[in-house]
C-alpha positions as CSV (number, residue, x, y, z in Angstrom):
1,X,-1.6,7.0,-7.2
2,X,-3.8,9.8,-8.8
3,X,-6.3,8.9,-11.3
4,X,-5.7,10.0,-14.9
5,X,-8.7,12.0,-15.9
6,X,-9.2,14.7,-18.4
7,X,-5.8,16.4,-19.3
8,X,-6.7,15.2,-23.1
9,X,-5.4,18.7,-24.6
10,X,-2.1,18.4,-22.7
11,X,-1.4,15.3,-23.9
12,X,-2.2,16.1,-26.8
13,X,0.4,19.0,-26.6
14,X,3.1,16.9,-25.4
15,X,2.5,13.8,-27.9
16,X,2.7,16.9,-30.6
17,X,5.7,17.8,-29.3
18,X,7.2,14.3,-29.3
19,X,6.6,13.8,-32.3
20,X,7.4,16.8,-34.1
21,X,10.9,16.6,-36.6
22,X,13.8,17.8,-34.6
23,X,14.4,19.1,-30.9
24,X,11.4,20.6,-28.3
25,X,11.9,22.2,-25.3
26,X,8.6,22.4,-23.1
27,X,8.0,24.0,-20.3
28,X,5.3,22.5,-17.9
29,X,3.9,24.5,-15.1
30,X,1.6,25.0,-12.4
31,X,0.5,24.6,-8.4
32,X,1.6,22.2,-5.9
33,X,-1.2,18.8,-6.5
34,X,-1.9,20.1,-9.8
35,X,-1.0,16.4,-11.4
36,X,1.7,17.9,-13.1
37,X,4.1,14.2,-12.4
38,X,0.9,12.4,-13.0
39,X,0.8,13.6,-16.3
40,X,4.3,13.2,-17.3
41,X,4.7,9.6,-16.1
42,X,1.5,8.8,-18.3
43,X,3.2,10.7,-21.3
44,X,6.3,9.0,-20.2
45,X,5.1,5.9,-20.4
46,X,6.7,3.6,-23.1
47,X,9.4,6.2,-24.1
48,X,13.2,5.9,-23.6
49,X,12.5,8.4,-20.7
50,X,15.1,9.6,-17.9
51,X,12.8,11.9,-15.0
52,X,14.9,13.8,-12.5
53,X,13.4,15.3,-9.6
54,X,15.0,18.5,-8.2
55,X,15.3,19.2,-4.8
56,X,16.0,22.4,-2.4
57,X,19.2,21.0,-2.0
58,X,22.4,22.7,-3.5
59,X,23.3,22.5,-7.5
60,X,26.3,20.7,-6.7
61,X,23.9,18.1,-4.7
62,X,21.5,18.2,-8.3
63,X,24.1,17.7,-10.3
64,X,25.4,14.6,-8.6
65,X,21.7,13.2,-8.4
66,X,21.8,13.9,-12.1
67,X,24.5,12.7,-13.0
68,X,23.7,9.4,-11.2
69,X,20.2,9.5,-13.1
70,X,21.8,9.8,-16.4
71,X,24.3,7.2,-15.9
72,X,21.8,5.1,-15.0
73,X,19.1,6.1,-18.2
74,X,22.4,5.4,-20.8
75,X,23.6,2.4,-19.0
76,X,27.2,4.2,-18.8
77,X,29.4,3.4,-16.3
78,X,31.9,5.8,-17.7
79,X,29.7,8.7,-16.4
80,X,28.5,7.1,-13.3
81,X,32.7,6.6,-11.9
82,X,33.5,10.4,-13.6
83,X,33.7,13.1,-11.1
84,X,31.5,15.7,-13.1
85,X,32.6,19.1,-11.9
86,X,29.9,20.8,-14.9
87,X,26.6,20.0,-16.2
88,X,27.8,20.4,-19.9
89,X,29.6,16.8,-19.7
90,X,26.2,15.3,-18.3
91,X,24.1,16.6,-21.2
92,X,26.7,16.5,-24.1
93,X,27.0,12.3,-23.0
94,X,23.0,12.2,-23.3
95,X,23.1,14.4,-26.9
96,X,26.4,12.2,-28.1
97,X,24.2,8.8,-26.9
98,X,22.8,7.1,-30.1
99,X,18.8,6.1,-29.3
100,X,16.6,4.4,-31.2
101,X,13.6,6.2,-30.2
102,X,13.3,10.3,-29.0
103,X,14.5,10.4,-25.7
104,X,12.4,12.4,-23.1
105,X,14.3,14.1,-20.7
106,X,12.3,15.6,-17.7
107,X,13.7,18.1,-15.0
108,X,11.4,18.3,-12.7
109,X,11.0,21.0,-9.8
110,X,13.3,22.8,-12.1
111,X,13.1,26.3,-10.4
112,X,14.9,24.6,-7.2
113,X,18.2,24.2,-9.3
114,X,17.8,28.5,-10.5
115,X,17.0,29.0,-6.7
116,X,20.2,27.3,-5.7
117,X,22.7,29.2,-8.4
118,X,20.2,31.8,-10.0
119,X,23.2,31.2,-12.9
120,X,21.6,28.3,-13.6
121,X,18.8,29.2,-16.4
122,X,21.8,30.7,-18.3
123,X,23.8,28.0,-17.8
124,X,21.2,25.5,-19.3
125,X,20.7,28.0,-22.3
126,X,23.8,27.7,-23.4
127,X,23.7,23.8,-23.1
128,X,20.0,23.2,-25.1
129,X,22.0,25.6,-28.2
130,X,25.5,23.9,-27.9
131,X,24.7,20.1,-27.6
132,X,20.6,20.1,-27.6
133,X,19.1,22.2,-29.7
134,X,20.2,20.4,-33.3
135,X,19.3,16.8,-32.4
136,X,16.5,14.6,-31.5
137,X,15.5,15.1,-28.4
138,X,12.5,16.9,-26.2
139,X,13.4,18.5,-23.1
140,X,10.2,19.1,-20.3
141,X,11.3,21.8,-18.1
142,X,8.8,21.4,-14.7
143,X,7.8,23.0,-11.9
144,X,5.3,23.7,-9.0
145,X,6.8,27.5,-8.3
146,X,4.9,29.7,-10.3
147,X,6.2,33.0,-10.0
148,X,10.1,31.5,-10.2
149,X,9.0,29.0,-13.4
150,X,8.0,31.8,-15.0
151,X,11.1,34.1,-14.6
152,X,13.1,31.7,-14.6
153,X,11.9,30.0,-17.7
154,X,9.3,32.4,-19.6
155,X,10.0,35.5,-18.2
156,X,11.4,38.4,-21.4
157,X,14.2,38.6,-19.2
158,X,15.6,35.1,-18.6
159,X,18.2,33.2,-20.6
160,X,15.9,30.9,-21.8
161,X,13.3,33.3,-23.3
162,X,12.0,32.3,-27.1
163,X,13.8,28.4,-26.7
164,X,10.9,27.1,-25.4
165,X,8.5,25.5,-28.7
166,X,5.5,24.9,-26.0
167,X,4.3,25.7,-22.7
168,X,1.4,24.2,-20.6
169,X,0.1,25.7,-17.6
170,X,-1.9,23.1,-15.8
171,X,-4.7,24.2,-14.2
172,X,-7.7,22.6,-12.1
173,X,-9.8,19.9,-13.4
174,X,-13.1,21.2,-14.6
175,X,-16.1,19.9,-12.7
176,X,-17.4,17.9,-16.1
177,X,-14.9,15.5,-15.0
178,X,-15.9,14.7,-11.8
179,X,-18.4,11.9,-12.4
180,X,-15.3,10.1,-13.6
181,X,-13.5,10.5,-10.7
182,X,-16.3,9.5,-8.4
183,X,-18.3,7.6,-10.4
184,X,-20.8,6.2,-7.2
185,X,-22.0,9.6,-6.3
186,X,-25.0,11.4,-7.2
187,X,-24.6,14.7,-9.2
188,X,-25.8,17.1,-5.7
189,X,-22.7,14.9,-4.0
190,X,-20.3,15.4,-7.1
191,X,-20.9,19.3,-6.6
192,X,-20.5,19.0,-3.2
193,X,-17.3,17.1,-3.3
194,X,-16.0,20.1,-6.5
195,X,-16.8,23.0,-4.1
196,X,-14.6,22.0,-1.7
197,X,-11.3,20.1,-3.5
198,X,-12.1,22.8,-6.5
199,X,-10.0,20.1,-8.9
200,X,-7.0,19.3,-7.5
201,X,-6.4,16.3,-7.9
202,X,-5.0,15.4,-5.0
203,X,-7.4,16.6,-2.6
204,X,-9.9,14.6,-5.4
205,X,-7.4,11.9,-4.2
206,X,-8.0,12.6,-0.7
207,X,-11.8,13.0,-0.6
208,X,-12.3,9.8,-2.7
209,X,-10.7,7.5,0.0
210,X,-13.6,8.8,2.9
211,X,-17.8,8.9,2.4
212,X,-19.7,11.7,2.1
213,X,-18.4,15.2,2.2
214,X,-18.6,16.1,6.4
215,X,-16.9,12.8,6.8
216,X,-14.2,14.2,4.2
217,X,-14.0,17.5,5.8
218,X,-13.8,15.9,9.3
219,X,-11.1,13.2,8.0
220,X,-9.0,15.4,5.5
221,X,-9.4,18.9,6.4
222,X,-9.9,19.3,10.1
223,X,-7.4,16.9,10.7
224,X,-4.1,18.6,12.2
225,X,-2.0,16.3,11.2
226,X,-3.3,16.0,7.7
227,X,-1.7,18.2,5.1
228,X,-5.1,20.3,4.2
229,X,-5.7,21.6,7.7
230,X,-2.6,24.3,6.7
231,X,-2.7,23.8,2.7
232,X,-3.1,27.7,1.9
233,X,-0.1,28.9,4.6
234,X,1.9,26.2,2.5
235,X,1.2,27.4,-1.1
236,X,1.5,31.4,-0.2
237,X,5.0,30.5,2.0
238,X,6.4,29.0,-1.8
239,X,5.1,31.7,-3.8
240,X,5.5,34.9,-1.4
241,X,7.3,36.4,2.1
242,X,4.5,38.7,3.4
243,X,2.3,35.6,4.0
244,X,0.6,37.6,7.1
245,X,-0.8,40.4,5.0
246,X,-2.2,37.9,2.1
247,X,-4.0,36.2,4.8
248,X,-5.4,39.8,6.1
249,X,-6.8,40.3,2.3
250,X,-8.1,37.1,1.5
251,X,-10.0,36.9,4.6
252,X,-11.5,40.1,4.1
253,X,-12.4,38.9,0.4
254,X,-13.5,35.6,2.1
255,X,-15.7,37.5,4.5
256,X,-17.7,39.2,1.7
257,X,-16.4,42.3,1.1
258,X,-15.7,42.2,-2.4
259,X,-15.2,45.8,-3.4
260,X,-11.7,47.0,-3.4
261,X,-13.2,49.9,-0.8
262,X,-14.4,47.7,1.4
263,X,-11.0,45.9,1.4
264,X,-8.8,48.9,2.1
265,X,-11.9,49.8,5.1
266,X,-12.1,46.6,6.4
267,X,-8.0,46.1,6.9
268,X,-7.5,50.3,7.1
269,X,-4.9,50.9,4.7
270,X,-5.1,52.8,1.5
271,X,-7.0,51.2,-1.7
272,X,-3.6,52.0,-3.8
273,X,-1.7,49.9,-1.0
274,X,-3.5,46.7,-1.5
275,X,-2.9,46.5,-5.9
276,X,0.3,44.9,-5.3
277,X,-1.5,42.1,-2.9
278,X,-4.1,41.8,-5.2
279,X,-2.4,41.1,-8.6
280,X,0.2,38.5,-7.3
281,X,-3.0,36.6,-5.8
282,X,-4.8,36.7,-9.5
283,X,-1.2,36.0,-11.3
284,X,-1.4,32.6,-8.8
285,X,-5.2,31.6,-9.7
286,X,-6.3,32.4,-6.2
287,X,-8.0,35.3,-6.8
288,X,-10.0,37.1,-9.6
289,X,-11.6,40.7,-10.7
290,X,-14.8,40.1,-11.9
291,X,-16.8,42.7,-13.4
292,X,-20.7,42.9,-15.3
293,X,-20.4,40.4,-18.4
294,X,-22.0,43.8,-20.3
295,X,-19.0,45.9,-19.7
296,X,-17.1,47.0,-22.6
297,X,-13.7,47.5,-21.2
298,X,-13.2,45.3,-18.6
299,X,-10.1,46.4,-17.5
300,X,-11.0,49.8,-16.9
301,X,-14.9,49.4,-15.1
302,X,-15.1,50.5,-11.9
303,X,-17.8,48.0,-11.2
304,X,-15.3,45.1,-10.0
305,X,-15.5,43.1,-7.6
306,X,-12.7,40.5,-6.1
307,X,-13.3,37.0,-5.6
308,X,-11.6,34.3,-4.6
309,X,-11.2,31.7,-7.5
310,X,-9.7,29.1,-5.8
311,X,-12.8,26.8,-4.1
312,X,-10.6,24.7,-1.5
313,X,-8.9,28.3,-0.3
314,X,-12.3,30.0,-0.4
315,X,-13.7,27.1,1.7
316,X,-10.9,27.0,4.2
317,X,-10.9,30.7,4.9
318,X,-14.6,30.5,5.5
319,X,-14.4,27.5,7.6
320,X,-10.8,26.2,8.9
321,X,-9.4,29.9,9.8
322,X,-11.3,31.8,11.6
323,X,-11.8,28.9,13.8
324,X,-8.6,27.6,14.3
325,X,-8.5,28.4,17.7
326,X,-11.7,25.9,18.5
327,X,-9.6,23.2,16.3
328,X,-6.2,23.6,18.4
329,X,-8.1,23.8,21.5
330,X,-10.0,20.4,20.4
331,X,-13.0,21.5,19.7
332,X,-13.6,20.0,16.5
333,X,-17.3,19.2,16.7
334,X,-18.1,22.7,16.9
335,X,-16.5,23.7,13.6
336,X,-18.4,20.6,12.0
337,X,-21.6,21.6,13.3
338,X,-20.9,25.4,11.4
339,X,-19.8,23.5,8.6
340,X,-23.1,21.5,8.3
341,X,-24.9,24.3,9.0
342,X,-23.5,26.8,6.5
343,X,-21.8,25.3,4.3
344,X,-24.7,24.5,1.6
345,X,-26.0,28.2,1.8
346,X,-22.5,29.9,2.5
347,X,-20.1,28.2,0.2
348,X,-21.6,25.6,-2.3
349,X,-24.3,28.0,-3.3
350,X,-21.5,30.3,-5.0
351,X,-19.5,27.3,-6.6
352,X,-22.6,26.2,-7.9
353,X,-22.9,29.7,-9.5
354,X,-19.3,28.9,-11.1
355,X,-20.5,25.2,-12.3
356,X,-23.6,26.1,-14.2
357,X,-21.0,29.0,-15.8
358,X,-18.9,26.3,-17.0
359,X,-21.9,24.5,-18.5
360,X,-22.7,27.0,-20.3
361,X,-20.0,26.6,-22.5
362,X,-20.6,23.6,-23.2
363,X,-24.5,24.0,-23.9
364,X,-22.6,26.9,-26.2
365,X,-21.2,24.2,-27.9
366,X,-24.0,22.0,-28.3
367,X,-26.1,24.5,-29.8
368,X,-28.7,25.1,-27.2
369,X,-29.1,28.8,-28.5
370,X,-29.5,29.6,-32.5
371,X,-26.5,31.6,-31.8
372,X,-23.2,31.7,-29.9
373,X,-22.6,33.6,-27.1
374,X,-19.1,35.3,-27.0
375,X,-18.4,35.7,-23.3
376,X,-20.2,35.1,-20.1
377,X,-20.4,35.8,-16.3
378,X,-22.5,38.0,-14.1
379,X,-24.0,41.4,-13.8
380,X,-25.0,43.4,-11.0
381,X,-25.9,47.3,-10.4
382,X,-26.7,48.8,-7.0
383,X,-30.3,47.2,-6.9
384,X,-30.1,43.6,-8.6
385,X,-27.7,41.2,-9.5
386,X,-27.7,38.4,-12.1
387,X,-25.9,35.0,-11.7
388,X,-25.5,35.0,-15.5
389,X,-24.9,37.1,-18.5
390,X,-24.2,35.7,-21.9
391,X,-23.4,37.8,-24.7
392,X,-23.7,38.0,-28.6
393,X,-22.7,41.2,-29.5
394,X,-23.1,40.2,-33.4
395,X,-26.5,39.1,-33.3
396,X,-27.6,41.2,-30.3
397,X,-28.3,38.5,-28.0
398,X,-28.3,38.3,-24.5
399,X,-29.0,35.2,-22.4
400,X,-29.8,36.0,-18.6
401,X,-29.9,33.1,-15.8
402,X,-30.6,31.9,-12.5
403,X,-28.8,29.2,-10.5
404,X,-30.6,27.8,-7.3
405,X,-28.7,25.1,-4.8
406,X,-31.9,24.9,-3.2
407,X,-33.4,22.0,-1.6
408,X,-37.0,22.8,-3.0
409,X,-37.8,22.8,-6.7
410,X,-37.8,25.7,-8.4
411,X,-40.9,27.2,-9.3
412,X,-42.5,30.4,-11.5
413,X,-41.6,32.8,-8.9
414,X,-38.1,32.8,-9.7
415,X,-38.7,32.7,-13.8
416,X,-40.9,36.2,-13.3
417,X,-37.9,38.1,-10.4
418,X,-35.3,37.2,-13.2
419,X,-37.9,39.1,-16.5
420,X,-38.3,41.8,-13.9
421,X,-34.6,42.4,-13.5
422,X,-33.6,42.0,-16.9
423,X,-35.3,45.0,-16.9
424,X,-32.2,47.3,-15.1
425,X,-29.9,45.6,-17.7
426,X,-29.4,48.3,-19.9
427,X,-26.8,46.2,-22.7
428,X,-28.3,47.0,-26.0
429,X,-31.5,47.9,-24.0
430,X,-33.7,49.4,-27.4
431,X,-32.1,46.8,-30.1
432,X,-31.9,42.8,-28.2
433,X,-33.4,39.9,-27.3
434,X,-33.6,38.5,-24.2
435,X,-32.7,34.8,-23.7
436,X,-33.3,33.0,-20.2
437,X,-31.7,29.9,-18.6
438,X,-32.4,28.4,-14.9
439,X,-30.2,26.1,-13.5
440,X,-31.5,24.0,-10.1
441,X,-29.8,21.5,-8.1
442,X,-33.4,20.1,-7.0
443,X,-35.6,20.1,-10.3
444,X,-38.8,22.6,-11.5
445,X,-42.3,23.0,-10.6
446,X,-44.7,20.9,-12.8
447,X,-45.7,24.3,-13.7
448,X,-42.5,26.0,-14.8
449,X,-42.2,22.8,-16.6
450,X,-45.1,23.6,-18.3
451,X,-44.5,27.1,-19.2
452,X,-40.9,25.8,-20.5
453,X,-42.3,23.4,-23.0
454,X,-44.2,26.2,-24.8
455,X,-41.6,29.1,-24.4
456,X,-38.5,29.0,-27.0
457,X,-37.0,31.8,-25.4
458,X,-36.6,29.5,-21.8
459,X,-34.1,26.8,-20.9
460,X,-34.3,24.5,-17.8
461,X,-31.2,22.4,-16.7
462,X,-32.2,20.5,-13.7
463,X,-29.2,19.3,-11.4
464,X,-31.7,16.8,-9.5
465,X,-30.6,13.4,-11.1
466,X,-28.0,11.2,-11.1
């Protein structure tokens, strides 16, 4: 059973929902292991709730299942002898059934009933107006599909388009979390343990039940009979058919070449080839453009670069592979002693990039600066790069940082590279002023200490500690 953690705004949603005056119709959406039935059953708790699991099989198949479900949920036996040849008699029985609390109905896996009869979404339509819509009742709509949830469900084009009164899209849990869900480990191991099962709960699950993080990679991912060692072919095989040529662009991305040039070279095809490729993998969460937190138009620079989002997919197409043939052969111990050797300065480095990001937010928050920065990332030009860029374009600030997954403190050295490159930062260049932050995940130098306590312009966040 998956640990409830975080998921405080969802809830939120869906006790808002509940409670609202009236019918609601959510839809509830996201990857495979995302938590999604961990989150209903908690909401579900305590409520005169009937959950129904879809499955690949055919509607007629659902229907029975159903049927069987709601018979059981109203205590009818009426419904549970009929032979139901329509879902309207199912769902008109729940709507005529008197309750003395909101009933919850949850359809979960949803898209497998639309896959089955792709009638289905207008089918349901015209249920929630006839028998639904007009009484007390909340309807979550599920899924794990999430190109098919949304055209079946959110999409301008489907049936059900403007009935829905909320939507959730359930993504990863942030890394702030993570101390709750392993509360024994020490803050290096809790980032550890994030760049590899990147908030999934599951693979949280997973990782939680073995020691450190070679023995979790050893037991959970290397494993061939575990369900990580082939996790990525699995979630591309729902979503998409050309699995073979996401594969080709995600380990090119995976391999470092970031630019959309060095894509196209690197699996010689044409850049205008690979857009299709590349948008379904962002529209997933699996990949992202990132370009220089200083651009303007984002959507137009030329400066971006494509990275994979995703930390357990980045992780496995660095590691699991492009050596799958030593792990089919046997040879695990040589793919562990790569991993050990690698994986602090080849992986973890760059989610720890993504961590101290995500802190920054919340040292937004707090008030750390005399202002509030409106966006954030990195910047880069030809010469220098920058692992972050804060903006205030109102008050002509600009905070510029460093993050170091080193095993040494960090020390002056690094304060002064970072001033000298701010200087190629050319953001408001004449009119600004400069803001610096250094994250380390093994503590300062007595001396930058020193040279932080009497500089306002400086913040430290040491990572060392428990």
């Amino acid at each position: 059973m998956e640990k409830f953690i975080d998921r405080a705004s969802e809830m939120k949603t869906l006790q808002n929902e509940y409670e609202r005056s009236g019918s609601s119709l959510v839809i509830l959406y996201g990857r495979r292991r995302i938590g999604k039935t961990t989150l209903i059953t908690e909401f579900i708790k305590e409520k005169e709730a009937l959950f129904f699991l879809a499955s690949e099989e055919s509607e007629i198949q659902n229907r029975n299942l159903f049927k069987e479900k709601a018979a059981e949920f109203l205590h009818n036996d009426l419904l549970k002898n009929a032979d139901v040849k329509n879902w309207d008699v199912i769902f008109k029985t729940i709507a005529d059934t008197p309750f003395t609390t909101k009933p919850v109905i949850v359809m979960d896996e949803f898209q497998y009933i639309g896959k089955a009869n792709p009638a289905f979404p207008s089918v349901f339509q015209r249920i929630w107006e006839e028998y639904l819509k007009n009484r007390q009742i909340m309807v979550i709509l599920c899924g794990s599909l999430i190109s098919m949830m949304e055209s079946q469900t959110l999409a301008y084009s489907s049936p059900l388009y403007g009935r829905r009164t909320a939507q959730i899209r359930l993504k990863q849990i942030p890394f702030r979390y993570y101390r709750e869900f392993f509360p024994g480990k020490t803050r290096r191991e809790l980032i550890e343990m994030y760049a590899v099962t990147g908030g999934v709960p599951k693979y949280m699950e997973s990782f939680a039940e073995c020691g450190d993080i070679f023995q979790s990679i050893r037991s959970c991912v290397l494993n061939r009979s575990g369900y990580l060692y082939d996790e990525p072919h699995f979630l591309l095989q729902q979503e998409i058919s050309e699995v073979g040529s996401y594969f080709s662009v995600l380990r090119a991305i995976a391999a470092g070449n970031s630019k959309l040039s060095a894509i196209s070279t690197i699996l010689e095809v044409k850049a205008t080839s690979l857009t299709k490729y590349l948008k379904t993998l962002i529209d997933l969460d699996i990949l992202e453009r990132e370009v220089p937190a200083t651009e303007d138009n984002p959507e137009k620079s030329k400066r971006g670069l494509y990275k994979i989002r995703d930390n357990y997919i980045r992780f496995w197409f660095a590691f699991v592979y492009p050596n799958m043939s030593f792990l089919e052969s046997g040879n695990e111990e040589i793919v562990m002693n790569k991993i050990r050797k690698s994986l602090a300065s080849g992986h973890t480095a760059f989610v720890y990039e993504d961590i101290c990001r995500e802190r920054m937010w919340d040292l937004n928050a707090d008030g750390a600066w005399p202002f509030h920065f409106a966006r954030i990332g990195r910047w880069w030009d030809k010469e220098n790069e920058i692992d972050i860029a804060a903006i205030d374009p109102d008050g002509k600030n600009i905070i510029l940082g460093e993050c170091k997954y080193w095993q040494d403190p960090v020390g002056i050295p690094v304060l002064r590279e970072l001033e000298q490159k701010s200087i190629s930062v050319g953001w408001q260049r004449n009119n600004r002023r400069i803001w610096y932050v250094l994250f380390s995940a093994s503590g300062f130098t007595d001396e930058l200490k020193g040279l932080a306590a009497h500089r306002s312009d400086l913040l430290l966040c040491d990572d060392s500690g428990n």
